[in-house]
N, C-alpha and C positions, 0 to 999 in steps of 0.2 A: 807955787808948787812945781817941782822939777819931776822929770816927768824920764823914763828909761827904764833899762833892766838894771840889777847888781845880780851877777851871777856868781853862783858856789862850784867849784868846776873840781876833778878827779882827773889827775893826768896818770898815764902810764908811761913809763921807762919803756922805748921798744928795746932797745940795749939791756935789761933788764928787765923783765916783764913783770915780775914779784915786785918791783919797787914801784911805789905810788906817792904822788904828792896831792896835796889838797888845798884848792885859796881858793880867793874873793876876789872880784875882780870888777869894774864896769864895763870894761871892753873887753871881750873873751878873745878875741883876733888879736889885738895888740900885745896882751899878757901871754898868748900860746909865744910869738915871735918872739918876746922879751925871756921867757924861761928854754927857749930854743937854740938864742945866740949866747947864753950863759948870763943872764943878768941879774940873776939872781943866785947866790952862794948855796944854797941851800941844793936847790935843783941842777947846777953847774957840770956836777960830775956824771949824772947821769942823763945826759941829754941821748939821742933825740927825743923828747918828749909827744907824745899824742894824748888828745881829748879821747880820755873815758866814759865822764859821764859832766854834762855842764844844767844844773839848773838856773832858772831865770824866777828873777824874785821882784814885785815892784817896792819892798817896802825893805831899806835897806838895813833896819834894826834884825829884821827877819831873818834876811841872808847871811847878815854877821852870827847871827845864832845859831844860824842850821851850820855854818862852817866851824864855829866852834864847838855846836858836840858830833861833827865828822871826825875831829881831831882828838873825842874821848875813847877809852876804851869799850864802849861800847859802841858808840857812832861810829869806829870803825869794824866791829864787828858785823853793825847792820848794813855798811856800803861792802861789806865783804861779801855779804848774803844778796842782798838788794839792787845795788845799785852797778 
């Protein structure tokens, strides 16, 4: 049994504040740095990035669940209200 967190994390664009991203990640430290120095396309243009809201999950079928209805429209209605 492997044993950690898999976290679902909410970043915010400081450069933009209305713009949000949303992943999965096991190491929340290493993926902030990684979408910070651009290594990811998606989030590239609007860097600097900061942790919004990061939950921690031990069971990582879970975490991939909760991140994919963050990314419905209603999942992100409720991280709009919520989280």
């Amino acid at each position: 049994m492997k044993t950690g967190f898999f976290y679902v994390y909410i970043l915010r664009s400081e450069g933009e504040p209305l713009h949000f991203y949303t992943g999965f990640t096991k190491n929340m430290e290493a993926r902030l740095v990684h979408h910070n120095y651009g290594g990811d396309p998606h989030t590239a243009k609007h860097r600097p990035w900061r942790i919004k809201t990061a939950i921690a999950f031990t069971d990582r079928e879970q975490a991939l669940a909760f991140e994919r209805y963050l990314k419905s429209p209603s999942g992100r209605a409720f991280a709009k209200k919520r989280l």
